[in-house]
N, C-alpha and C positions, 0 to 999 in steps of 0.2 A: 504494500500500500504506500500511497506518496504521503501519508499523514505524517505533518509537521508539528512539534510541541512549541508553542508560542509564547513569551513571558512578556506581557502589558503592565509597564506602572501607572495606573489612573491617579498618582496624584496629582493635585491642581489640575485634570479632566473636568472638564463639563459631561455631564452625564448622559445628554439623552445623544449628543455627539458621539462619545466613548461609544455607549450602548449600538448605536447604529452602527458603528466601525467594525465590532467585534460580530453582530448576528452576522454583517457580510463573509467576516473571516469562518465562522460555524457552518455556515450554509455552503462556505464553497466558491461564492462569486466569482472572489476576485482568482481564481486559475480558471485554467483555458480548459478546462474539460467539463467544466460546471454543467450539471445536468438536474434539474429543479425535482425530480421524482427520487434522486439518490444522493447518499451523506457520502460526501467527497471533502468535507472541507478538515479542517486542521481542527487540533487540540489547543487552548487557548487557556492559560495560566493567569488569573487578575492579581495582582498585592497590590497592597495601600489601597484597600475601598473606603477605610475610612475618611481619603482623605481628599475624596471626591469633591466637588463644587457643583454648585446649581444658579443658575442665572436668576433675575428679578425678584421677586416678594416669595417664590418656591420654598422657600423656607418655613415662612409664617402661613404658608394659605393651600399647600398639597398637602391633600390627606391619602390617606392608606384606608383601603376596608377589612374587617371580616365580621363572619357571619358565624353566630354558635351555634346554627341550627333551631332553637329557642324562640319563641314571641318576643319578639323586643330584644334579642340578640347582638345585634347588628352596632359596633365596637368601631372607630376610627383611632386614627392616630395621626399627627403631624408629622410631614418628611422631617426637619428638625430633631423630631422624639425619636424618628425610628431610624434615623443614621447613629445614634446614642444608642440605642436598643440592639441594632441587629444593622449594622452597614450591608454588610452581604445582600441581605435579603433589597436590599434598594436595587442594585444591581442587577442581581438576577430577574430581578419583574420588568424592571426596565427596555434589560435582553431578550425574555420570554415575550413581552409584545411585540418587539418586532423581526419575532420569528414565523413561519407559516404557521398557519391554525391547521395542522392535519397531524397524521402520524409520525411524522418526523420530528416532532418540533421534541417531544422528550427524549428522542436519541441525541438530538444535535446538544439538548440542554447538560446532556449525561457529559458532553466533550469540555464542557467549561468548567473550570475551579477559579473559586471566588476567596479570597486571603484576605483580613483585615488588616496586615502588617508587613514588610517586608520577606517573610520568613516563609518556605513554604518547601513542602516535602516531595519537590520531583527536581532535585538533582541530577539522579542518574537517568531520566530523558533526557537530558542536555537539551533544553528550548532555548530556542533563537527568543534573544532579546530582541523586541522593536521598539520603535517610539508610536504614538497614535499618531502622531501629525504626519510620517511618511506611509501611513496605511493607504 
């Protein structure tokens, strides 16, 4: 297989930029063999998601949902809260949107690791460091 292990540092990344950078890399785009019905694309390493950035008032005015299944269940939380709570999880929703809505989209999501810190446990893949701006 041509699958390439990738190491991304999103810090000081704008997010929904990053996020779109990376689904292309999951999905395969950017090589020349790309074919939209099959997973061709790379393995894709995040660190530092904590230390992500967001443009305009996103801070004070994006909320997060879930639902507990319950009458009146239904739980928010501010991006602000939940990069304090859980960076990771900003990330990956972010990515998961805009990936295909079909069967692929949880194999492509199985190809990403998401690191809150510089520190992360695939050495011995040897990933090609890039920068986002030369994506």
């Amino acid at each position: 297989m041509n699958e390439k292990w990738l190491l991304l540092n999103v810090k000081d990344e704008i997010l929904g930029r990053m996020a779109s950078k990376v689904a292309r890399i999951l999905m395969g785009k950017n090589k020349t063999n790309y074919l939209p019905n099959k997973v061709k694309g790379d393995n894709v390493i995040i660190i530092n998601s904590s230390k992500i950035k967001v443009t305009g008032k996103k801070l004070k005015q994006k909320l997060y949902y879930r639902h507990s299944g319950y009458p009146g269940g239904l739980k928010s939380i501010y991006l602000k809260d939940m990069l304090k709570k859980n960076s990771n999880y900003v990330i990956k929703h972010a990515i998961k949107g805009m990936l295909p809505k079909n069967k692929t989209q949880k194999v492509l999501l199985k190809k990403l690791r998401i690191y809150s810190n510089a520190i992360h446990p695939h050495l011995s893949q040897k990933p090609q460091v890039i920068e986002i701006g030369k994506i």
